[in-house]
N, C-alpha and C positions, 0 to 999 in steps of 0.2 A: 504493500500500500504506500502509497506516496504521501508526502508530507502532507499536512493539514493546513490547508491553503487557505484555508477561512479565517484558522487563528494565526497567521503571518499577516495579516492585512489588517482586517476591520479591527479587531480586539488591539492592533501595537496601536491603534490614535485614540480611543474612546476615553481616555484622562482628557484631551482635550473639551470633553463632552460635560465633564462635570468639575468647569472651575469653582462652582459657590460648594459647591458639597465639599471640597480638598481646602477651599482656602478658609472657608469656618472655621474648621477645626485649627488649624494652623495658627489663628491670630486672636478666635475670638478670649482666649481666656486671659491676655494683655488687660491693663487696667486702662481705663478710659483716657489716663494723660498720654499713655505712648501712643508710638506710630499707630495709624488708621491703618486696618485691615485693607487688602485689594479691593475687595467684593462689597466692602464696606461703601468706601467708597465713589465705587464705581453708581451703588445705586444712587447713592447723592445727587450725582453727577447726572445721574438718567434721568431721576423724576424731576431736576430742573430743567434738563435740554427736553423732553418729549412730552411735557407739560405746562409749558411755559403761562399758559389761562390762569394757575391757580397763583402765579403774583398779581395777575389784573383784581381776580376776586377778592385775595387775600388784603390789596391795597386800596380796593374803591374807597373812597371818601376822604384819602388820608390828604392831606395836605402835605407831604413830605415825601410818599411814594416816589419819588425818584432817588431821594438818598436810601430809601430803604432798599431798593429793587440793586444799587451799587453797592453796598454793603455786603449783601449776599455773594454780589460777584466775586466782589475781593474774598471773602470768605474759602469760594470753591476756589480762587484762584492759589491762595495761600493753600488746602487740602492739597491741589495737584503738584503743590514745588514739593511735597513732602518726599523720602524716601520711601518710593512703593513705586509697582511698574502695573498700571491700570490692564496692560492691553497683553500681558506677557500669558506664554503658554503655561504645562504644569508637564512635569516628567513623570512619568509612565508609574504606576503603579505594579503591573504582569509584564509581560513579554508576548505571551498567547493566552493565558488566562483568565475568562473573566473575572469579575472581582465585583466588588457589594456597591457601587457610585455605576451612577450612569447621568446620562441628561434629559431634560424635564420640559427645555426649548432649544430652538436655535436648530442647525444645520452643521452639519460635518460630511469631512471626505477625509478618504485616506488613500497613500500609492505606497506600496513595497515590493521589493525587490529578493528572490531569490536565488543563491548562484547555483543550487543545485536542489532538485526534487528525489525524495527518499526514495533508494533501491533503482535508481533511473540513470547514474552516470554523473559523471561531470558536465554532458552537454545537456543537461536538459535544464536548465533556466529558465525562470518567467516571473512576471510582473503579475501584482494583484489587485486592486482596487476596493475602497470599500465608501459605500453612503448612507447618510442616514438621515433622521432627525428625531428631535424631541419630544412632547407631549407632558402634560399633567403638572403635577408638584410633588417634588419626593419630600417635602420637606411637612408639609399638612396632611397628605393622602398616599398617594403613589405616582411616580411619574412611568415614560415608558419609551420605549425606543422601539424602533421601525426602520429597518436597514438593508440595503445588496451588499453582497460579495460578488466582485466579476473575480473568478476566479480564473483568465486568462485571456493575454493578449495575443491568443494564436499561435504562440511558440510550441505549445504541446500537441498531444491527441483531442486539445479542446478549440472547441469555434472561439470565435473572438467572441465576447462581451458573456460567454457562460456563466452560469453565477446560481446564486440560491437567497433567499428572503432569509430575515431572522427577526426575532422579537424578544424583548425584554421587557421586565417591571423591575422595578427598585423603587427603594423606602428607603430615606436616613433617619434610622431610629435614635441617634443618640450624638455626644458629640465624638465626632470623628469616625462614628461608627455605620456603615451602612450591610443593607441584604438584597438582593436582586433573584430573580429567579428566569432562566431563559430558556428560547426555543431555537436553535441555531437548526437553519437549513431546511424549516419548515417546507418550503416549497423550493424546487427547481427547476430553472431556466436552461433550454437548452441541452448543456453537455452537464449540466449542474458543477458538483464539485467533487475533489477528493474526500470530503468527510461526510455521512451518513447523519441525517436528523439527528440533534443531540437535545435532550434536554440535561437541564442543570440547574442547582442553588449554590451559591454564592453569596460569602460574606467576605466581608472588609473592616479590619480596623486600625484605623491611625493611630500612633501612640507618640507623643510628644516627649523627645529624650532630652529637648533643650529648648529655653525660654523663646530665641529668637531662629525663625525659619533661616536666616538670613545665618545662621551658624552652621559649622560643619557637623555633619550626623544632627539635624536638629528631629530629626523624625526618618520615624518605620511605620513601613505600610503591612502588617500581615493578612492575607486573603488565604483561605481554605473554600474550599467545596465540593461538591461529590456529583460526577454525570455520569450520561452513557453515550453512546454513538463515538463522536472521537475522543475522547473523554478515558474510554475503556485498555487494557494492554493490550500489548500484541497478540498474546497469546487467544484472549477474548475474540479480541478481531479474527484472527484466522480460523478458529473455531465456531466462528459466526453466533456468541455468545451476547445477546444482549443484557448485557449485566452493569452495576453501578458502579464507579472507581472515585477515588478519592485524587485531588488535584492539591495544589495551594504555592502559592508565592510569598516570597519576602523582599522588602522593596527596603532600601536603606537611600535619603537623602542625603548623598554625601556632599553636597554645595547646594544650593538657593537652585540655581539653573538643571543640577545635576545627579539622576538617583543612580546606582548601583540595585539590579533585580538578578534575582535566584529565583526557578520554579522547576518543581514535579509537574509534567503537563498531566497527567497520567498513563506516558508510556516511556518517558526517557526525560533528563536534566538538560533543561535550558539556563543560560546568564544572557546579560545583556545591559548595556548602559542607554540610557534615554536623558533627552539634552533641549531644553527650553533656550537655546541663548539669546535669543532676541528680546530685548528688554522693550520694544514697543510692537512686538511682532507676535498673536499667538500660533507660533510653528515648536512644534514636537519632532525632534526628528531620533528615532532607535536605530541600536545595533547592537545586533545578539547574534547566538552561536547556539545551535540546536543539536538535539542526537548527542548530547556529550558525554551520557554512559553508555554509548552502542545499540540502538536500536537505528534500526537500516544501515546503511551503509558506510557510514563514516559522519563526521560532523562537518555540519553545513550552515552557511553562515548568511544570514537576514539581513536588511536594510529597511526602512520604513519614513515615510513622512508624513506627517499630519495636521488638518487645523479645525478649526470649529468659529464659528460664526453665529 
């Protein structure tokens, strides 16, 4: 069986999918004089630019409404020189694993690159794609996601644009803490994909090892979960055994921009480093190294880049 083409794409970008859910926990337990949180922020900043009616209403009758309405400005203008990066990405939580955050609104894409497909050779290469978007509120109810995998751009045994649907719920139940529950590969397009309808559950939680994000090692991401379809061992797979395996990641911030991830996919050891460097840019970009206790044929090495919108 060849590599799991769906969790090389869509799954390396989806941190970009849930920056309020990552950066809560990160800031909110600062006390009210230090730095302002991103996410904090940012909403400031939104309910004054995409409602601008409630100064008219909030000012009618005043006599002074112009000094007030500059006041403000200077306010958010002073917020934005602070030390924060409004617009910046968030480094990877998994490598291929889902994990307990998703997103709620907004739009994402993702493109990765692999330089070899499991038990296939060295020439067998191909690029993968992944889209999606948001829904709901994880944070009151549940939100959900709604995503393709093209899982090839015509370099293998598949058509161009082949691919499969997938769906997820998540809830952030706590701080830093979330659970998701998904259906990877529900339907498929075409030539579909290397992995088989999977379902799964999936938790997540952040543990804050140091006061400020912006320190080295200031936080760990641990994720566990338990599915089937690609999820399952090898041994499962070739014995065409639909049965449940247990997965999980560990994700270590080792800079602001930069996490260091180890995971059990559940059928062989992946690492991988994921890299936010743009400080007004939210672009994700990974690199991981798969197959690294011997399942298929040697270890084979990933690329990924991601954003959300």
């Amino acid at each position: 069986m060849r590599t799991l083409t769906f969790a090389c794409s869509t799954l390396l970008f989806l941190p970009l999918l849930s920056l309020e859910a990552l950066a809560n926990p990160v800031d909110q337990s600062q006390p009210e004089s230090s730095v302002h949180s991103e996410v904090e922020i940012n909403h400031q900043v939104e309910n004054v630019s995409e409602d601008p009616s409630t100064f008219a209403a909030d000012n009618t009758g005043w006599s002074n409404s112009n000094n007030e309405i500059e006041d403000v400005k200077l306010q958010l203008q002073n917020i934005r020189q602070r030390n924060f990066t409004p617009s910046r990405g968030v480094p990877s939580l998994t490598i291929a694993n889902p994990y307990g955050f998703g997103s709620d609104r907004g739009f994402y894409s993702g493109l990765s690159y692999q330089f070899s497909n499991r038990n296939e050779g060295e020439d067998s290469d191909d690029a993968t794609a992944g889209f999606g978007m948001g829904f709901g509120n994880a944070q009151k109810l549940v939100g959900a996601e709604l995503s393709y995998t093209m899982a090839s751009f015509g370099q293998t045994n598949r058509s161009f644009g082949s691919g499969a649907f997938n769906f997820k719920l998540h809830r952030h139940i706590g701080n830093g803490w979330g659970i998701a529950a998904g259906w990877n590969n529900f339907l498929s397009v075409g030539d579909g994909t290397d992995s088989d309808d999977s379902l799964y559950l999936s938790t997540t939680k952040i543990l804050k090892l140091r006061d400020k994000v912006s320190s080295p090692f200031s936080r760990m991401a641990v994720t566990a979960g338990i599915g089937n379809g690609q999820f399952r061992t090898e041994d499962d797979i070739n014995n065409d055994n639909n049965s449940f395996n247990p997965f999980g990641s560990v994700a270590f911030r080792v800079a602001r921009p930069v996490s260091f991830v180890t995971e059990w996919t559940g059928q062989d050891l992946a690492m991988g480093l994921s890299a936010s460097p743009f400080r007004t840019l939210p672009l994700t970009l990974n690199f991981g190294a798969r197959d690294i206790a011997g399942a298929g044929d040697g270890v084979r090495f990933i690329f990924g880049i991601g954003t959300g919108f």
